[in-house]
N, C-alpha and C positions, 0 to 999 in steps of 0.2 A: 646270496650271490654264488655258494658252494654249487658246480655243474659240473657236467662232466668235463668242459673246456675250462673251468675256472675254478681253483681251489685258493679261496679265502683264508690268513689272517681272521683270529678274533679281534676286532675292534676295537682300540683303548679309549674311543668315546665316536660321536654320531658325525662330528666332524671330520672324522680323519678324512685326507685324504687315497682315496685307491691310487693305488699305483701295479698297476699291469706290467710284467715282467715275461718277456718270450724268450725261448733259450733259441740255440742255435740248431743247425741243420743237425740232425743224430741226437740230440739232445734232450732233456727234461724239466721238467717243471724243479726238480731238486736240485737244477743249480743254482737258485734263488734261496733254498730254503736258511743256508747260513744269516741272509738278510735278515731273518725275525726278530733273531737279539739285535742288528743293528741302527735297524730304522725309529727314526726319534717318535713318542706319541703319536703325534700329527699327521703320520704315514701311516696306511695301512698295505699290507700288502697282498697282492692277489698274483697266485702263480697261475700260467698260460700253462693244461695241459692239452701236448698237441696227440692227435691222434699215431696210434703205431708203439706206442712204449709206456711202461709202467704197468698202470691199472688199464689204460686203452691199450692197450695191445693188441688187442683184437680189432680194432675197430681201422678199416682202411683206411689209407690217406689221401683225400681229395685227388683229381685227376690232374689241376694244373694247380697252379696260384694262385690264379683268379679267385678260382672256386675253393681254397682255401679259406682267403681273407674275407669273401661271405658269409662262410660259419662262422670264421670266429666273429663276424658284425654281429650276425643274428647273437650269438651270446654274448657278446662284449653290451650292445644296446640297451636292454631291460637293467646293465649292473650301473648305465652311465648316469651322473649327473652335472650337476653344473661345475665341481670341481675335480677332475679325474689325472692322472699323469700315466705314460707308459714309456718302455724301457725297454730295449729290442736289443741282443749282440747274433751279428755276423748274421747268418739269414734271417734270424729272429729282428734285425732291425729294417729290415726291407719289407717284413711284413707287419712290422709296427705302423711304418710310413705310409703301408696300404693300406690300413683297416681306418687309420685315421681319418685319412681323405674318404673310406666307404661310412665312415660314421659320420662324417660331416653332411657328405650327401643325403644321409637319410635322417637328420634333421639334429644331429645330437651338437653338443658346444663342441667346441676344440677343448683341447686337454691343457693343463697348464703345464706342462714341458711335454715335447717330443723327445726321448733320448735316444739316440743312435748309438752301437756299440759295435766297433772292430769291421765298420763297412762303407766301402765307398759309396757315395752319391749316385742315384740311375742313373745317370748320364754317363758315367764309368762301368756300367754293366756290361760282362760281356759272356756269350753261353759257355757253357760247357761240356766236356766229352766223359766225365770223370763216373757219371752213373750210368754210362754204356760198357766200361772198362771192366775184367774181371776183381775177384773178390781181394787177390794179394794188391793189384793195381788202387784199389780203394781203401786197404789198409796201410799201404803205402803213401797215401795220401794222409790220410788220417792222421799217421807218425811225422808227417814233415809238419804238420798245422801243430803239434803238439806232443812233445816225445815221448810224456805221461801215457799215450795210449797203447805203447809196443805191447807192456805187460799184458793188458787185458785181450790184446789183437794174439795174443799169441797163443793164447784158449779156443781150443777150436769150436768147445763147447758154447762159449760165449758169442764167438763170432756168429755163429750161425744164429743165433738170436737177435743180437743188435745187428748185422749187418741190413737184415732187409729194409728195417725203419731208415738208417743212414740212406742206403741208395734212392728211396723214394723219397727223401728229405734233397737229395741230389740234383736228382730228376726234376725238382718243381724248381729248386733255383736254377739250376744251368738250363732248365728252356724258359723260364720267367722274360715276358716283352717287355719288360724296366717302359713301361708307357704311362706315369700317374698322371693323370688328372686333378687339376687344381695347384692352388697356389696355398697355402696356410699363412695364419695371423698371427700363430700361439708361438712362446719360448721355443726354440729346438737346440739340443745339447748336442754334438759330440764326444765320444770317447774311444779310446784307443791306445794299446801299446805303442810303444816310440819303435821297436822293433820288428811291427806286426808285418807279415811278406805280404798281408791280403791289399794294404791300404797304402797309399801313399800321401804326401801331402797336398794336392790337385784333389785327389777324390774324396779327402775329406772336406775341405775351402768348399767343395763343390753343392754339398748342403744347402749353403747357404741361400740359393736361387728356389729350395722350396718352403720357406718361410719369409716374410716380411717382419714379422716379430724378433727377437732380442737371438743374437743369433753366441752360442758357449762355445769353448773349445776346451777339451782337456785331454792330456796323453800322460800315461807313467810306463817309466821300466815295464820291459814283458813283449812277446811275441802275439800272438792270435790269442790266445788264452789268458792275457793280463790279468784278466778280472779275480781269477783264481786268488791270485796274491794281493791284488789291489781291492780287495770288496771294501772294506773299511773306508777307504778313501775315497771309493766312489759311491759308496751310501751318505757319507758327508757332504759330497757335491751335490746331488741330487735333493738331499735335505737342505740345502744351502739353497736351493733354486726356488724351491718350491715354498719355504717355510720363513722368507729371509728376505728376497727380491721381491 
C-alpha cells in the first residue's frame, strides 16, 4: 500500500481495518503519526501524503481540486477493499468527501465511516482571497487559526519553505466549486472543537444532507486545532464507530 501518496502502518493482522487520515491545508501526513500507539489492533492506519511537503516537496500541487482528488482516487483505488474508513480535518475533510464520492463512482464500496474534522458542510463553502494576500497577511492568518504557529512563522528561514506548499494548499480551497455529486449510504462522523472560528453549529448539522446512513456528532475543548490535545479521544471515537457499531 506504501506510495508516494500513502504511507502505511504495519498491520497487526490481514483484517485490520485501513483508515485514511488527510491533514489540513499546509499540513502533513505527521500529524496522524501520534495515532500509531493509539489506534486499537483492528485499525490500521494509513497517512495521506499530499504533494508539496516532506519527502514530496518537490513534486507540484495539482492545478485545482478537482484534479487533486483524482490522484489521490487513482492511489487511494488499488489500496480499497470492502472494509476501508477515512478521516479528513479542515481542508483535509473536503477532500475526504471528494474522493469518497470519486471512489464510489469508479466502482469501489463506501467506507465504513466518513469522518469529517474542523469543517463545515459545501453548502457552507465560501471562496477565499487569503492565497492572493502577501506572505505577513498569510502568516497572519496562520496565527489567528492557531497561536502555536507565531514561533515557527517568525523564522524566516522556515517561512520561505513551508509558505509556498500553505499558499497552494490555499489556492485550491478558496477557489474549490463545493459542487459534489451524489448522495452516500456509509456512517459519517463529525468532529470539531466547541471553540473552532471555522465552524459553526448550521455547517456542521449541515453534513447531514450527504449521507443517508447513521449520521455522529462530536465536539471537545479547543479552537481549529482541537485535535492536537484531543487525539486520544478522538481515536476512541473513531474505534468506537468502526469496531463496536
Amino acid at each position: 500500500m506504501n506510495s508516494a501518496w500513502l504511507r502505511a502502518t504495519p498491520t497487526h493482522g490481514d483484517n485490520a481495518i485501513p483508515l485514511f487520515c488527510i491533514p489540513h491545508a499546509g499540513g502533513n501526513a505527521s500529524l496522524y503519526h501520534p495515532w500509531r500507539a493509539l489506534l486499537p489492533a483492528g485499525i490500521r492506519l494509513v497517512q495521506v501524503c499530499l504533494p508539496g511537503r516532506l519527502e514530496r516537496f518537490r513534486h507540484p500541487m495539482p492545478d485545482s481540486f478537482d484534479a487533486l482528488t483524482q490522484q489521490l482516487a487513482d492511489a487511494m483505488l488499488p489500496a480499497i477493499g470492502a472494509r476501508w474508513a477515512i478521516f479528513g480535518h479542515s481542508m483535509g475533510a473536503t477532500l475526504a468527501h471528494e474522493v469518497v464520492l470519486e471512489l464510489c463512482r469508479r466502482g469501489a464500496s463506501e467506507p465504513q465511516l466518513l469522518a469529517v474534522s474542523g469543517r463545515g458542510a459545501a453548502q457552507f463553502h465560501r471562496p477565499g482571497q487569503v492565497h492572493l494576500q502577501d506572505d505577513d497577511a498569510l502568516c497572519a492568518e496562520l496565527i489567528r487559526l492557531d497561536s502555536n504557529n507565531a514561533q515557527v512563522l517568525a523564522q524566516a528561514e522556515l517561512r520561505e519553505v513551508i509558505l509556498p506548499a500553505i499558499r497552494a494548499d490555499y489556492r485550491l480551497i478558496e477557489t474549490y466549486p463545493a459542487r459534489p455529486q451524489g448522495v452516500l449510504h456509509c456512517p459519517l462522523a463529525t468532529f470539531n472543537g466547541d471553540s473552532d472560528p471555522e465552524v459553526d453549529d448550521a455547517s456542521i448539522a449541515g453534513w447531514r444532507q450527504w449521507s443517508h446512513g447513521p449520521f455522529h456528532r462530536y465536539a471537545w475543548p479547543g479552537g481549529h486545532f482541537y485535535l492536537h490535545q484531543q487525539r486520544a479521544a478522538i481515536v476512541e471515537a473513531i474505534g468506537s464507530l468502526l469496531l463496536h457499531d
